[in-house]
Structure formats: structure tokens, C-alpha cells
N, C-alpha and C positions, 0 to 999 in steps of 0.2 A: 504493500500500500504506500510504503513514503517514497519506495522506488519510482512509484508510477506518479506521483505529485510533483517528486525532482525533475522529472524528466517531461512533465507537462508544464510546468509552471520555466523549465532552464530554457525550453525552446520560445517560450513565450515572455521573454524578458522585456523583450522593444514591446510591446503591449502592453507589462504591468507598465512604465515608463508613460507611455501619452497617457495612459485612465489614473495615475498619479498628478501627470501637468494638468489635464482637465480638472481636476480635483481641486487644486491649487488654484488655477484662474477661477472655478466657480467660488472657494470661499474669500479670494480677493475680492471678488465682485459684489459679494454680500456682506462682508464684514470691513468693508473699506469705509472710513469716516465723511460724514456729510461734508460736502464744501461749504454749505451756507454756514457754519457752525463755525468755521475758519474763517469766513467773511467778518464776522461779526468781531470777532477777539480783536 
């Protein structure tokens, strides 16, 4: 069984890699600070 996870997940590295970046640009997206909030300071 962990054979079979190594060797599905070691051929699928560039894969985990973009659904990691997508991951990362969606909580930049949502967790990024209002600009109006900086206007004001």
C-alpha cells in the first residue's frame, strides 16, 4: 500500500506543485487586506 502511494503521488509531483500555487493564489486572494483601510490610515 505505501508502495503504491510512492509511486502514484513521485510520478505526480508537477501536479501536487500547480494545486499547491492555486492554493496559495486563492488564499492570497481572500485573505489579502482591504485597500480602502490603507487609504484611510
Amino acid at each position: 500500500m505505501i508502495l503504491l502511494v510512492v509511486v502514484v503521488t513521485g510520478n505526480h509531483y508537477w501536479l501536487d506543485g500547480i494545486v499547491g500555487v492555486m492554493l496559495l493564489a486563492i488564499a492570497l486572494l481572500v485573505f489579502r487586506p482591504p485597500r480602502s483601510a490603507d487609504v484611510r490610515t
